[in-house]
MARBA-3410 file (N, C-alpha, C, O; in Angstrom, 1 decimal):
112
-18.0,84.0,99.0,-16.7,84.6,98.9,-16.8,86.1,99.1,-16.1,86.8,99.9 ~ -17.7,86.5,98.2,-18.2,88.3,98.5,-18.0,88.6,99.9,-17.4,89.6,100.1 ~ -18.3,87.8,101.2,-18.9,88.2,102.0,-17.6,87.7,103.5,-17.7,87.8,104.8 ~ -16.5,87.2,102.8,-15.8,86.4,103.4,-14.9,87.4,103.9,-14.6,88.4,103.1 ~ -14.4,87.2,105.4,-13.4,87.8,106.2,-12.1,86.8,106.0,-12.1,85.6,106.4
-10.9,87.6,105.0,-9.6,87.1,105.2,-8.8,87.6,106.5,-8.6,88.7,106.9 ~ -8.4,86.2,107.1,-7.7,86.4,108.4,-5.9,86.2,108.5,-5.2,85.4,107.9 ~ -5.7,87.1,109.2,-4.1,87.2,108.8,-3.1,86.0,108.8,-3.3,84.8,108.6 ~ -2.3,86.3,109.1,-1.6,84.8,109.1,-1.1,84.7,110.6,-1.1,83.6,111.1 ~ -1.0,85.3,111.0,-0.8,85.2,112.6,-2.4,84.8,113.4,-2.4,84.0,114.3
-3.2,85.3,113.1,-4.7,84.6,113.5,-5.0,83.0,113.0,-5.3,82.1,113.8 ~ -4.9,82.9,111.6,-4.7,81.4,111.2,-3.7,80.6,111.6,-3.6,79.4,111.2 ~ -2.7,81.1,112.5,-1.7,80.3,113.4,-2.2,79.8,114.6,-2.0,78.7,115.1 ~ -3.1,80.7,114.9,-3.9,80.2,116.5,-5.0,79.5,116.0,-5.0,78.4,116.5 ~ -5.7,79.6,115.4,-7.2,79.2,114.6,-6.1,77.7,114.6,-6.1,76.9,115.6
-5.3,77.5,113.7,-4.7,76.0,113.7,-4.4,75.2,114.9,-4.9,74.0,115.0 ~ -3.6,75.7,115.9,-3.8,75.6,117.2,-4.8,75.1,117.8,-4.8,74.2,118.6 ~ -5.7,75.8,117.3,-7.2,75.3,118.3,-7.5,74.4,117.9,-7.9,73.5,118.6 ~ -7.5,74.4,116.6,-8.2,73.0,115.8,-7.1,71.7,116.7,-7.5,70.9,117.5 ~ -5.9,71.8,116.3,-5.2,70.4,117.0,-5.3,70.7,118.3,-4.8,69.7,118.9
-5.8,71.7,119.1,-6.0,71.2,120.9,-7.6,70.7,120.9,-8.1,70.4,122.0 ~ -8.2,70.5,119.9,-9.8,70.4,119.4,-9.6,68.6,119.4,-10.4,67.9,120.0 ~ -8.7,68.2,119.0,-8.7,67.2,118.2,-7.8,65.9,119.4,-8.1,64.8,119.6 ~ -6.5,67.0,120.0,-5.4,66.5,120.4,-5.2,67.4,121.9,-4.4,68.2,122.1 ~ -6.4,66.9,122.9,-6.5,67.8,123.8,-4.8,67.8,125.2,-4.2,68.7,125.7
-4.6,66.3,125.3,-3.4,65.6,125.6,-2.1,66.1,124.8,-1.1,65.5,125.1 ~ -2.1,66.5,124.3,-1.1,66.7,123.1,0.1,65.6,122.7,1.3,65.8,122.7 ~ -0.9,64.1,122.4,-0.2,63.2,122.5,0.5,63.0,121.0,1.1,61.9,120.8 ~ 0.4,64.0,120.1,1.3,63.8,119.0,1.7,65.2,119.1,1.4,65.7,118.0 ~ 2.1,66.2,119.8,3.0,67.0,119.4,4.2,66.5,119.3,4.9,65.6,119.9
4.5,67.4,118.1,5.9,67.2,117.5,5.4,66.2,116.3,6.4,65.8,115.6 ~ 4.5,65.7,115.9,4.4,64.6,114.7,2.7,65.0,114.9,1.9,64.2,115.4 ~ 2.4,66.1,114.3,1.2,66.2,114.0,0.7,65.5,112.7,-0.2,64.7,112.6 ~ 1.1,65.8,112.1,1.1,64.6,110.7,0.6,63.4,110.7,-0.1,63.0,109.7 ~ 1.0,62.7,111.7,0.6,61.5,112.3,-1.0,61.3,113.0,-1.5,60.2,113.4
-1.4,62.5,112.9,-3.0,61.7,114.0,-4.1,62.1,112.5,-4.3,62.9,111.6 ~ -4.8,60.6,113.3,-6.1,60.9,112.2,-6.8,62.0,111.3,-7.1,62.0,110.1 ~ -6.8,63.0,112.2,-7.6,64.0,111.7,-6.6,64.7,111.2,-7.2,65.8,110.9 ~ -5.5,64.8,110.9,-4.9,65.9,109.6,-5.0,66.3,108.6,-4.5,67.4,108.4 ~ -5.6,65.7,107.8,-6.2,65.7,106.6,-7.3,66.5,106.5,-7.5,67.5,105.9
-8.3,65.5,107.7,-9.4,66.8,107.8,-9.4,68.9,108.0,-10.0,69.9,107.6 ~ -8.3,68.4,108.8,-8.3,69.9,109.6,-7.2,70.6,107.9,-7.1,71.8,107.7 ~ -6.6,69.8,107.2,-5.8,70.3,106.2,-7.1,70.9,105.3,-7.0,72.1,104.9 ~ -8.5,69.9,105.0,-9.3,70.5,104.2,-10.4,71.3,104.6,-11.1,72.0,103.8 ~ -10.5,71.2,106.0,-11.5,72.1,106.8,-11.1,73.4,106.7,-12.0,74.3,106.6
-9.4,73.8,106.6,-9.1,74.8,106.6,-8.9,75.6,105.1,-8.6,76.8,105.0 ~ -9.1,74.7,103.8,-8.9,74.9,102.6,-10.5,76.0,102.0,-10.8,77.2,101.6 ~ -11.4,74.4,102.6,-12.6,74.9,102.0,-13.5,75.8,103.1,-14.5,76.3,102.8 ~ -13.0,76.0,104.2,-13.9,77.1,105.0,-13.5,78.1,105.1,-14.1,79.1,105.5 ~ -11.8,78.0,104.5,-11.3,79.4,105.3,-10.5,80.4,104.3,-9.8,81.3,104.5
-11.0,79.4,102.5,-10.0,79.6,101.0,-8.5,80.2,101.5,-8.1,81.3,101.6 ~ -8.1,79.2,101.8,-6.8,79.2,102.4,-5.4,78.6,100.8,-5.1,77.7,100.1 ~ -5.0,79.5,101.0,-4.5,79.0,99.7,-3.4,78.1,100.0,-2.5,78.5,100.7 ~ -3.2,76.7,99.4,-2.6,75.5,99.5,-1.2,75.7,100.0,-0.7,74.9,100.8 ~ -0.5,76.7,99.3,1.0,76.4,99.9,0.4,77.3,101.5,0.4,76.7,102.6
-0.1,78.2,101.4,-0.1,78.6,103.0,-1.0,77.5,104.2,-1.0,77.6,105.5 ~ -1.4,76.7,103.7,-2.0,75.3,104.2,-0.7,74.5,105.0,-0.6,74.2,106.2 ~ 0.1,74.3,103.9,1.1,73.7,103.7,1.8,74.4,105.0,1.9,73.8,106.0 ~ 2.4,75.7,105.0,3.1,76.2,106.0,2.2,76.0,107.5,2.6,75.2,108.3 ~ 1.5,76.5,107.5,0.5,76.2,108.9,0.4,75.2,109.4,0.1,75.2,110.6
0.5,73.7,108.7,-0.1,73.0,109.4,1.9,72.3,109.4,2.1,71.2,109.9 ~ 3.0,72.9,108.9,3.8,72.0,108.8,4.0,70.6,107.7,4.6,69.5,108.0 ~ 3.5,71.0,106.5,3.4,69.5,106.2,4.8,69.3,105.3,5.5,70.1,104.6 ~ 5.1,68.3,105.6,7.0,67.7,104.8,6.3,67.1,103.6,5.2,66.6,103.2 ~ 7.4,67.4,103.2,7.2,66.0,102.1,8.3,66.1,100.7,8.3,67.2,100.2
9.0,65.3,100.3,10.2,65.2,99.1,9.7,66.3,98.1,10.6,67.0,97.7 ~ 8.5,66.4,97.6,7.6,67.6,96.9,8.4,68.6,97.1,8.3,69.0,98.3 ~ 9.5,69.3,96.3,9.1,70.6,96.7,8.3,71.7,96.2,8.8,72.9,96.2 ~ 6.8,71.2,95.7,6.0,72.1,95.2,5.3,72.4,96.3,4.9,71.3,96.6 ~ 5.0,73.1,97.0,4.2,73.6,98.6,2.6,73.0,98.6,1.8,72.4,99.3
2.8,73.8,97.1,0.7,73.5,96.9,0.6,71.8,97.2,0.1,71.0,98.1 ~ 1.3,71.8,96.1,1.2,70.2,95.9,1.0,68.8,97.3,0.6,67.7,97.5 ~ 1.7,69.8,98.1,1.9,69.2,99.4,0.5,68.9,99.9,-0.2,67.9,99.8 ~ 0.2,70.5,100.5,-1.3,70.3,101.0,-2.1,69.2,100.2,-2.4,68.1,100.7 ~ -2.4,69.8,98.3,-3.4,68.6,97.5,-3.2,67.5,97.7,-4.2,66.7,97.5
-2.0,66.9,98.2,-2.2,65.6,98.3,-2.9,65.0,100.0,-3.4,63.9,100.1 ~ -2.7,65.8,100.9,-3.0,65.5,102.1,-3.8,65.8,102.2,-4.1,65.3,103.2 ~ -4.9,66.5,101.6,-6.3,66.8,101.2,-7.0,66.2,100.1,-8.2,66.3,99.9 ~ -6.2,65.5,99.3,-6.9,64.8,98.3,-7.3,63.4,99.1,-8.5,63.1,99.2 ~ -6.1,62.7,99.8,-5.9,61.4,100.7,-7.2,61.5,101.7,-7.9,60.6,102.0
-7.5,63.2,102.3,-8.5,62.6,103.5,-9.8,62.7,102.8,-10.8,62.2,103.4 ~ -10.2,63.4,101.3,-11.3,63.2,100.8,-11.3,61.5,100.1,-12.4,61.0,100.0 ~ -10.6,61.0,99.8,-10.8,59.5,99.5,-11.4,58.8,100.2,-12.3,57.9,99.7 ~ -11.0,59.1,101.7,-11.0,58.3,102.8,-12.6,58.4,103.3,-13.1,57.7,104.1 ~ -13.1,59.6,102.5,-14.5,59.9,102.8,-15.9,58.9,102.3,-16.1,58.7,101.2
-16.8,58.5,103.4,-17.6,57.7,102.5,-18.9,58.6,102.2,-20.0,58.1,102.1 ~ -18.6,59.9,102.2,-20.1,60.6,102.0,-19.1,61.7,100.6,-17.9,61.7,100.4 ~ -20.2,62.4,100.0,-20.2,63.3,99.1,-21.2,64.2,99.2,-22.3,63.7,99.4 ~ -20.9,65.6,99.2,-19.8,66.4,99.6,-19.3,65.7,101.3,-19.9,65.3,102.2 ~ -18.0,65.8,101.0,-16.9,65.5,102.4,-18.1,66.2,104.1,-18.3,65.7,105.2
-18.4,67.1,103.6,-18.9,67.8,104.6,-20.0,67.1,105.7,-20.3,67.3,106.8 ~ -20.5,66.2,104.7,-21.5,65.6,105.0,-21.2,63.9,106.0,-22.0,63.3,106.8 ~ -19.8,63.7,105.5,-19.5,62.5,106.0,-19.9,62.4,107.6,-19.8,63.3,108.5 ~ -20.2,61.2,107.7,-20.9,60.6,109.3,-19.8,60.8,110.2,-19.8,61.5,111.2 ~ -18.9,60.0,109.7,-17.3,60.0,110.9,-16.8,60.9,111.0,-15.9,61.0,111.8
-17.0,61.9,110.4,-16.0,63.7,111.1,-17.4,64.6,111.3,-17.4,65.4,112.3 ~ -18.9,64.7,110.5,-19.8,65.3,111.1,-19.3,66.0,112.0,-18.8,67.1,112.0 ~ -19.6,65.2,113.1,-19.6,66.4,114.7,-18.4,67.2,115.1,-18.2,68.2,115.8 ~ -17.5,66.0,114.3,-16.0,67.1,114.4,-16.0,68.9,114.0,-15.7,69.9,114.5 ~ -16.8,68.2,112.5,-16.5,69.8,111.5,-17.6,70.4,112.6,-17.1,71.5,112.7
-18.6,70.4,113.4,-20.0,71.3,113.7,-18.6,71.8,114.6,-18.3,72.9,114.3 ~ -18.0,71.4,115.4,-17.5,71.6,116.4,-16.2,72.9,116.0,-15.9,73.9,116.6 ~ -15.8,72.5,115.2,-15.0,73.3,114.4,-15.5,74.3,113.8,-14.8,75.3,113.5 ~ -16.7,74.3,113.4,-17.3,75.9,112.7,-17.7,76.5,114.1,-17.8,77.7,114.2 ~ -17.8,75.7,115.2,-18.5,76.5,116.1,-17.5,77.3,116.9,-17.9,78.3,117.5
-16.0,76.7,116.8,-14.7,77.5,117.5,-14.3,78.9,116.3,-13.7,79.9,116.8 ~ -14.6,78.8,115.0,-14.6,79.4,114.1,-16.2,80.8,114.5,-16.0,82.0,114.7 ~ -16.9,80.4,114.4,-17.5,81.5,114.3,-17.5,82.1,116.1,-17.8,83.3,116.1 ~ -17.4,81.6,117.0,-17.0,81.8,118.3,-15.9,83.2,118.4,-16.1,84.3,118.9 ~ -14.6,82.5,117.7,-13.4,83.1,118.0,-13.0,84.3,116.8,-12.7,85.5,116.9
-13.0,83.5,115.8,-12.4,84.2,114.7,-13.6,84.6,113.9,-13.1,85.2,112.9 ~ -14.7,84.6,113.7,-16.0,85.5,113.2,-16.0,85.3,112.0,-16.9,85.8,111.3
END
């Protein structure tokens, strides 16, 4: 954390971006990003890599929900994709692995 670059909120708009053209090269769920597999991930990829604070999670990536607690929003769409995980720490899981390597690598690439 000492050593961590906070990025503004307009750079974390494009950083988000990249992640769903990473994921969703076709952009076959724009407009219902919520809907593809990997939301969750990219909801907690961006929590725990980038201490992204939950309600601003929440605004970036779009997430609805009857909640109107913000935080609460992201925790649960991040709580849901760590369930779904069959490894501990999340990080380590086999089925997103190459995702996240690919994702730190657009991360330290672009945004430093």
């Amino acid at each position: 954390m000492e050593r961590a670059k906070f990025l503004g909120y307009g750079t974390l708009q494009q950083l988000v971006a990249d992640l769903y053209m990473e994921v969703d090269p076709n952009m076959v769920y724009e407009g219902r990003r919520s809907e593809m597999p990997e939301f969750g991930f990219i909801a907690w990829y961006l929590r725990t890599y980038f201490y992204i604070p939950m309600k601003s999670v929440t605004k970036l990536m779009g997430i609805v929900s009857r909640d109107t607690n913000q935080s609460s929003r992201a925790a649960k769409v991040i709580e849901t994709y760590k369930a779904s995980c069959m490894e501990t720490p999340e990080s380590l899981d086999g089925a997103r692995y190459d995702l996240l390597q690919r994702f730190k690598a657009i991360a330290e690439r672009y945004y430093n």
